[in-house]
Backbone bond lengths (Angstrom), bond angles and torsions (degrees), N, CA, C in turn:
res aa  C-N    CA-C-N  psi(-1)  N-CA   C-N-CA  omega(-1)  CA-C   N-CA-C  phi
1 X - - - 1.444 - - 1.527 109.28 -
2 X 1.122 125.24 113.15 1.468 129.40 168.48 2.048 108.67 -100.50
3 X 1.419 105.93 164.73 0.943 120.40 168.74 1.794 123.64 -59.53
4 X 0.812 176.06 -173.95 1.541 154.47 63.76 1.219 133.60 -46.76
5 X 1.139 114.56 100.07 1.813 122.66 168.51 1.192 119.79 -83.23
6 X 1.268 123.02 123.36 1.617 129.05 172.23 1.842 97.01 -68.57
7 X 1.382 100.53 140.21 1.561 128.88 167.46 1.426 106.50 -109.27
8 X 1.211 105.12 149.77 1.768 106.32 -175.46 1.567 102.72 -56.84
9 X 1.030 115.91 -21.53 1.659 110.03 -173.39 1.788 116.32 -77.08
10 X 1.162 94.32 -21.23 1.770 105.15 -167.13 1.701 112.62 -83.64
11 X 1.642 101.03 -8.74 1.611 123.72 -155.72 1.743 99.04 -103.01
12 X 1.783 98.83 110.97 1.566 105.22 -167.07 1.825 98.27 -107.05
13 X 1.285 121.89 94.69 1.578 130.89 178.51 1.538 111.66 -51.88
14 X 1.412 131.34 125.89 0.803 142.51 167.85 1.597 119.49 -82.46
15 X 1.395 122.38 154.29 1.378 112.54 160.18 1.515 114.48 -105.04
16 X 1.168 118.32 125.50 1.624 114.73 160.84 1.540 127.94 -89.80
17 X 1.206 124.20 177.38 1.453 128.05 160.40 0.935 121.21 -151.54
18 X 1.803 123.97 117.49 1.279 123.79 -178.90 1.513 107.18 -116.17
19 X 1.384 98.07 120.60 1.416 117.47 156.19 1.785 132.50 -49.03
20 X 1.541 126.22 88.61 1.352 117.30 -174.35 1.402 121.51 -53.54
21 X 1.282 117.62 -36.68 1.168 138.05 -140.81 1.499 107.66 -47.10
22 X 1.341 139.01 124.96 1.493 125.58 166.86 2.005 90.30 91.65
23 X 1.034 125.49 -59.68 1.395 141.41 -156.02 1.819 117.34 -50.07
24 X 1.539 113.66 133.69 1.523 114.06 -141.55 2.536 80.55 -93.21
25 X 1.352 94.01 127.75 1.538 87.42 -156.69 1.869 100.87 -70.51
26 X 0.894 133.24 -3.63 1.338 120.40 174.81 1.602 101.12 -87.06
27 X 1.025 124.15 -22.55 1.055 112.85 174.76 1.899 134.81 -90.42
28 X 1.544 93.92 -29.93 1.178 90.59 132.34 1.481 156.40 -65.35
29 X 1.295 108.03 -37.43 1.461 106.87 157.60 1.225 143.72 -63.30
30 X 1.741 95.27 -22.04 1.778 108.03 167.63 1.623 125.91 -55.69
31 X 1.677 90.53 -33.89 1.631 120.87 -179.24 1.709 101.82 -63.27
32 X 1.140 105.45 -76.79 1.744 116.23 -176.06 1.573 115.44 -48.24
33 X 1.303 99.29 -30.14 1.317 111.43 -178.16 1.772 108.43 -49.01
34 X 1.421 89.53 -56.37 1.945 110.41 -163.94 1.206 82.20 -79.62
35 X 1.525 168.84 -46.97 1.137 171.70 142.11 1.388 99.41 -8.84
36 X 1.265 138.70 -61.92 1.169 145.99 -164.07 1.610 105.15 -91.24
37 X 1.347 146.35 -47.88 1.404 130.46 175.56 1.617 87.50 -98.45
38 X 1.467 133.62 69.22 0.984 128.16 153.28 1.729 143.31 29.49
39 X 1.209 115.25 35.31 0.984 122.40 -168.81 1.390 132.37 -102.37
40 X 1.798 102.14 8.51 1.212 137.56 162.57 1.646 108.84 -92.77
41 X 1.006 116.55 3.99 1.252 116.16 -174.36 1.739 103.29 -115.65
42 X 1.870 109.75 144.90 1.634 103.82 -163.89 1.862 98.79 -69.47
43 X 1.297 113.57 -50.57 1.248 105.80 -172.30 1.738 125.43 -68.25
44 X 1.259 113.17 38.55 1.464 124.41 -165.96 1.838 88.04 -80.10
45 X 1.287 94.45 141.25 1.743 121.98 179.19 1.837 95.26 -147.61
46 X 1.400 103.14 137.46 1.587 104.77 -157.58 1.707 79.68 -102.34
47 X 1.266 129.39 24.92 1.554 107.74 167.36 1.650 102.50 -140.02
48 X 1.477 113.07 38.18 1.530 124.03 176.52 1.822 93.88 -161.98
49 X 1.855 84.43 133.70 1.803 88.01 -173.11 1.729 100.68 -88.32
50 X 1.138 104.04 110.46 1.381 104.04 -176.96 1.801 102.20 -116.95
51 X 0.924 106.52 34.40 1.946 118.37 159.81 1.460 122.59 -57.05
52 X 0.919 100.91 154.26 2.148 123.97 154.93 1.203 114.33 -92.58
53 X 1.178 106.91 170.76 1.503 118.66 -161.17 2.033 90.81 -103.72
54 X 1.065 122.41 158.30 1.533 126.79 160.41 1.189 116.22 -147.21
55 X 1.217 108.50 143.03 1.461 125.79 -166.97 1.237 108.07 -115.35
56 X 1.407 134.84 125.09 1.635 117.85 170.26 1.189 104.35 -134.23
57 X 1.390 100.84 145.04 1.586 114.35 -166.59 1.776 106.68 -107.12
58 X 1.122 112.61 176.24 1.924 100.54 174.37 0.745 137.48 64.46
59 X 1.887 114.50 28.10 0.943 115.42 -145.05 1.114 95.90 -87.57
60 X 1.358 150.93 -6.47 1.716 146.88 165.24 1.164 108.04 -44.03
61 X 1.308 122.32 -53.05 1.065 132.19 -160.31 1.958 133.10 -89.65
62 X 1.480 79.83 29.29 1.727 101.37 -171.94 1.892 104.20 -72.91
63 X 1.164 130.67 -179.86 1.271 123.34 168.96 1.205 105.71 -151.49
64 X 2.078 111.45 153.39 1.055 100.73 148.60 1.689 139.79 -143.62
65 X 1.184 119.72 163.47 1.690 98.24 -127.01 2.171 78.22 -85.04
66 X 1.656 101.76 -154.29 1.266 96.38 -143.23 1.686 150.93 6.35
67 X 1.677 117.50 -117.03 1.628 104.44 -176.68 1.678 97.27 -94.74
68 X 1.160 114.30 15.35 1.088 114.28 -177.21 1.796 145.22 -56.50
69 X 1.823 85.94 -16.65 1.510 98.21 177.68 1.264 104.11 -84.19
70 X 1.996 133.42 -33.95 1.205 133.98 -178.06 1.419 124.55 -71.27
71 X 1.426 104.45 -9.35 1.559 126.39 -173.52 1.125 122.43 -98.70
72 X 1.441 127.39 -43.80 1.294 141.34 -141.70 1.788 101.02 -101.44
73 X 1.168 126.22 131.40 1.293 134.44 -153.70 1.624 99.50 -133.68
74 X 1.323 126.47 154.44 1.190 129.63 179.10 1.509 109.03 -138.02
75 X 1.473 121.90 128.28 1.327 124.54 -141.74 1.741 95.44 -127.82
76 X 1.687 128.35 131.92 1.265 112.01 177.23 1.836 79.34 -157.21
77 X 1.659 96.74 151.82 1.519 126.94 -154.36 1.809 89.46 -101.50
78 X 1.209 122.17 132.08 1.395 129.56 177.01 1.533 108.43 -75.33
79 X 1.325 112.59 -55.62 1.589 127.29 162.05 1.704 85.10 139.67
80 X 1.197 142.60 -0.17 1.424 141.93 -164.93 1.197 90.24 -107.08
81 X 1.826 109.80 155.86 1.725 123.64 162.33 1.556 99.96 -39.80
82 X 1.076 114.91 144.28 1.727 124.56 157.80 1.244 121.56 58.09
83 X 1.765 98.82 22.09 1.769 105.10 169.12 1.181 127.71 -87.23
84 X 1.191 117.42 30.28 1.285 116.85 168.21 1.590 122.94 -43.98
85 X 1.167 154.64 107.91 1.689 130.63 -177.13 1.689 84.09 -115.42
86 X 1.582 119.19 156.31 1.091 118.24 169.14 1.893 88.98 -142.33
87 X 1.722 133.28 147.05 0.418 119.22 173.53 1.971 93.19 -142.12
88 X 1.342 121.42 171.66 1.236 130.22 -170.54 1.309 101.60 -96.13
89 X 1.913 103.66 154.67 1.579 95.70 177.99 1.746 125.89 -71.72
90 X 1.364 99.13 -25.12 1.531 103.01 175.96 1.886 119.42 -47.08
91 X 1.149 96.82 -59.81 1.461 121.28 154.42 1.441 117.47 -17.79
92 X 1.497 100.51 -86.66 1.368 111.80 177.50 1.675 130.10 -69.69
93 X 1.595 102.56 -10.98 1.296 99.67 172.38 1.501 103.29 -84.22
94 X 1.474 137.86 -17.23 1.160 129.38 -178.00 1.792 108.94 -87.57
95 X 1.227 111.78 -2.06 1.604 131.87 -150.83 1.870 73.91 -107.79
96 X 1.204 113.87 -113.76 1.338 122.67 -166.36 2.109 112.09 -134.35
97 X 2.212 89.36 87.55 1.337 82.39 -171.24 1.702 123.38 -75.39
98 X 0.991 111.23 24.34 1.491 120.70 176.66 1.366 122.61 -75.56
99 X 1.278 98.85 -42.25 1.643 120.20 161.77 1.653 110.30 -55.37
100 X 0.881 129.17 -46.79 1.779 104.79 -177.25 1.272 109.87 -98.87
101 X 1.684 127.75 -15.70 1.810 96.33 148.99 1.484 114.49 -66.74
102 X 0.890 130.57 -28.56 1.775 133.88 -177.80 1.544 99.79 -39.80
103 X 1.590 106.81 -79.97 1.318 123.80 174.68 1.687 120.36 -42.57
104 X 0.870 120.10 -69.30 1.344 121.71 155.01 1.677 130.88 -19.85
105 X 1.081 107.51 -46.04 1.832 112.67 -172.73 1.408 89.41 -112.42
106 X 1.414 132.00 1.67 1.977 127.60 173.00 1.125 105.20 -102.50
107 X 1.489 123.16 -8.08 1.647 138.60 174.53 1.277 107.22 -91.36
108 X 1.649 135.44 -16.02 1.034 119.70 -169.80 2.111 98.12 -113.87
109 X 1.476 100.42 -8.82 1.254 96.12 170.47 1.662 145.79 -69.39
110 X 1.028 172.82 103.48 1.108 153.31 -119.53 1.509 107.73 -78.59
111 X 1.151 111.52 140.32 1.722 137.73 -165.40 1.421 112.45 -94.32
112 X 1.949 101.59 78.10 1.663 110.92 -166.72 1.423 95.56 -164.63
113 X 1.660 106.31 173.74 1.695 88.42 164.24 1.623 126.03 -73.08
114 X 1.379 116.20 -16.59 1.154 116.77 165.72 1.403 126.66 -52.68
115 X 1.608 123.38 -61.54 1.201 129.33 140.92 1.941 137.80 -9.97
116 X 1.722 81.73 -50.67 1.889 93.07 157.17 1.279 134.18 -73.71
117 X 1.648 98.21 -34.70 1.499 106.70 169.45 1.954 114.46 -55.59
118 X 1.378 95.22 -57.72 1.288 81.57 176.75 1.451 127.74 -89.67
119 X 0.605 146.71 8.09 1.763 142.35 117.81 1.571 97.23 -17.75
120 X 0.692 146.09 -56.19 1.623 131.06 -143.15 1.753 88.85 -89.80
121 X 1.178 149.13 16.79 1.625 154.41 -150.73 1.470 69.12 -117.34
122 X 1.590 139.01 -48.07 1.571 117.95 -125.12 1.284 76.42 -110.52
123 X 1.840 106.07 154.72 1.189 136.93 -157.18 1.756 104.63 -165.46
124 X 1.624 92.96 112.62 1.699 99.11 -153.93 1.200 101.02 -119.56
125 X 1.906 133.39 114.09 1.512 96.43 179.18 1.573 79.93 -139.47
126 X 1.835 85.67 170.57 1.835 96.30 178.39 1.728 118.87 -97.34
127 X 1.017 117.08 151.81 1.625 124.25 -159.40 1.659 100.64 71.88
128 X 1.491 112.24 -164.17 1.724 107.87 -163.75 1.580 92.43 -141.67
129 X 1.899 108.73 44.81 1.435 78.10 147.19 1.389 99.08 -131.45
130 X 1.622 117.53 170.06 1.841 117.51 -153.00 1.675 89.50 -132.64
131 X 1.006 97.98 -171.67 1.982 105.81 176.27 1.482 91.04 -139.71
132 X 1.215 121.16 30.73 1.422 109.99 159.29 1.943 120.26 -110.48
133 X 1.202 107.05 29.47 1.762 116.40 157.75 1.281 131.56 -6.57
134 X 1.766 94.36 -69.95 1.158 135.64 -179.86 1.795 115.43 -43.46
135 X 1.342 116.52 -27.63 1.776 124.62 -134.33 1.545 67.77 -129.45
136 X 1.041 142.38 -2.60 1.453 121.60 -170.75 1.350 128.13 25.47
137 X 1.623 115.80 86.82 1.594 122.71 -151.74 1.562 80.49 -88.69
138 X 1.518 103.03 162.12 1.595 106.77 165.33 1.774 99.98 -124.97
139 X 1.273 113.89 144.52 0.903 150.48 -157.44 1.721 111.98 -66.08
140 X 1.939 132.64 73.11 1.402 142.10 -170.84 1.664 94.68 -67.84
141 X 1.565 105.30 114.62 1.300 100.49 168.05 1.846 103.28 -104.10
142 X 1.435 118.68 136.67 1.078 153.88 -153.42 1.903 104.08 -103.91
143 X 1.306 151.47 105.56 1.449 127.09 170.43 2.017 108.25 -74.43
């Protein structure tokens, strides 16, 4: 009896699609997350990226549950003295809501180049139509 290790060659990528719409965003991202470093998958080894790709559509339409949308602020460094910019999620979800599922499910990924690699699987757009047809995504339903 030996072990089995997946080799990058043996590793068949799936496409998913998750629907934002209505959907509480930490919890979606927790989902895509394991979707993306593969850990829904049987042959998962936490030191080979053996992930799917996910696609989420709607992204306007993400939510979040208590005072949390009036509260919650998103903070990024210019690289200049006194660049701080902080802006709110309300704001920025009307600004460019692609950006805080991005952030969100790249926060829950592991912080390496592996971690970067898969980041590049996720594919975030607003309204629900995608240019991925082709890949025949199947359809991640989310509660």
């Amino acid at each position: 009896m030996g072990t089995f290790v997946p080799s990058g060659k043996d590793i068949v990528r799936k496409f998913f699609v998750i629907d934002a719409s209505g959907k509480t965003l930490g919890r979606l991202a927790t989902k895509a997350a394991d979707v993306l470093s593969g850990k829904l998958n049987p042959q998962y080894v936490p030191y080979i990226d053996v992930g799917d790709h996910v696609i989420v559509i709607n992204a306007e339409k993400v939510r979040l549950t208590g005072l949390k949308a009036q509260s919650k602020l998103y903070r990024r460094y210019t690289g200049f003295p006194g660049g701080l910019r902080e802006e709110s999620f309300t704001r920025l979800l009307n600004r460019k809501p692609e950006l805080i599922l991005e952030q969100a499910i790249k926060g829950m990924l592991p912080k390496s180049k592996m971690g970067r690699q898969m980041a590049t699987k996720l594919k975030v757009y607003r309204g629900d139509k995608h240019p991925h047809q082709a890949q025949m995504p199947v359809a991640l339903e989310i509660q």
